[in-house]
C-alpha positions in Angstrom: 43.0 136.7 15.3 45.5 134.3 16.6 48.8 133.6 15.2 48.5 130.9 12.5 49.5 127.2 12.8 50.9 126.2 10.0 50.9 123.0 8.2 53.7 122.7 5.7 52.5 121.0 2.5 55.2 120.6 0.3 55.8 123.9 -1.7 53.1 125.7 -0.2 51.8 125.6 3.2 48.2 125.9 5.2 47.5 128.3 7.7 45.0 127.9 10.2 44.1 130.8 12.8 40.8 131.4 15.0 39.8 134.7 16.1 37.5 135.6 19.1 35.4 138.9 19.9 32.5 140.7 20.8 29.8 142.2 18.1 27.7 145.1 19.1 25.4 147.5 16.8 21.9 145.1 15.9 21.1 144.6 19.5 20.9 145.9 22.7 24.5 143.9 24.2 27.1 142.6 22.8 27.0 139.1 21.2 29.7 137.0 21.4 31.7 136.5 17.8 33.9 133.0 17.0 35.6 132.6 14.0 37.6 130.6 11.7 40.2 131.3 9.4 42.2 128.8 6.4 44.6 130.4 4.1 46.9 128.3 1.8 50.0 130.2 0.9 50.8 129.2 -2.7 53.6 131.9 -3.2 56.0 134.0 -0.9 58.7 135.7 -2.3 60.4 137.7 0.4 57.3 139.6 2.5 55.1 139.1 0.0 53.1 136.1 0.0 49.4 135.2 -2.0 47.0 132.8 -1.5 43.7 131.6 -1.5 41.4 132.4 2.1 38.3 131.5 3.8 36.8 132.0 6.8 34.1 130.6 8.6 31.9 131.4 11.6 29.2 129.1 13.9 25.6 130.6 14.4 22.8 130.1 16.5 19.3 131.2 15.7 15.6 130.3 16.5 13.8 128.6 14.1 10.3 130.6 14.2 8.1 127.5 12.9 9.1 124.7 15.8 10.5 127.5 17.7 13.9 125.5 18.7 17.5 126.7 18.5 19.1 125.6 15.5 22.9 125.5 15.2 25.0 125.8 11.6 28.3 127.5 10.7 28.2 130.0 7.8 31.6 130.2 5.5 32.8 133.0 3.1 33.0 132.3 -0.5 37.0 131.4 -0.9 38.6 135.0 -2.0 42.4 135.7 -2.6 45.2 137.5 -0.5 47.6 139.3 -1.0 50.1 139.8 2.4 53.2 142.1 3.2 55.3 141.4 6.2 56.7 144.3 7.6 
């Protein structure tokens, strides 16, 4: 994961990151792993901070009835977090 870049928003701000990576274990080689990360921080109160997070991360895979690549980007269900800076 990269540091974030932060967009100040008043109050609270928006964190953007990306992370990049290799995933191994359902084939024979490693496939290549892109992600996404936004987090808005709605409260920080010394090295705590909460917010609301979502990643998200592109996929390609073969459609088996016209047998053509087919590109989309899969995203997590918006959870919240909870962060301590040490």
């Amino acid at each position: 994961m990269t540091h974030p870049y932060v967009v100040p928003l008043g109050p609270v701000s928006l964190e953007l990151s990306l992370s990049l990576g290799l995933v191994s274990g359902y084939q024979d080689y490693p496939v290549p792993l892109l992600g996404a990360q936004a987090r808005l921080d709605l409260y920080q109160s010394g090295p705590w901070n909460a917010g609301i997070e979502m990643a998200a991360m592109p996929y390609i895979a073969k459609d088996s009835a016209t047998n053509k690549n087919k590109f989309g980007v899969v995203g997590t269900t918006p959870f919240l977090s909870v962060r301590y800076h040490f």
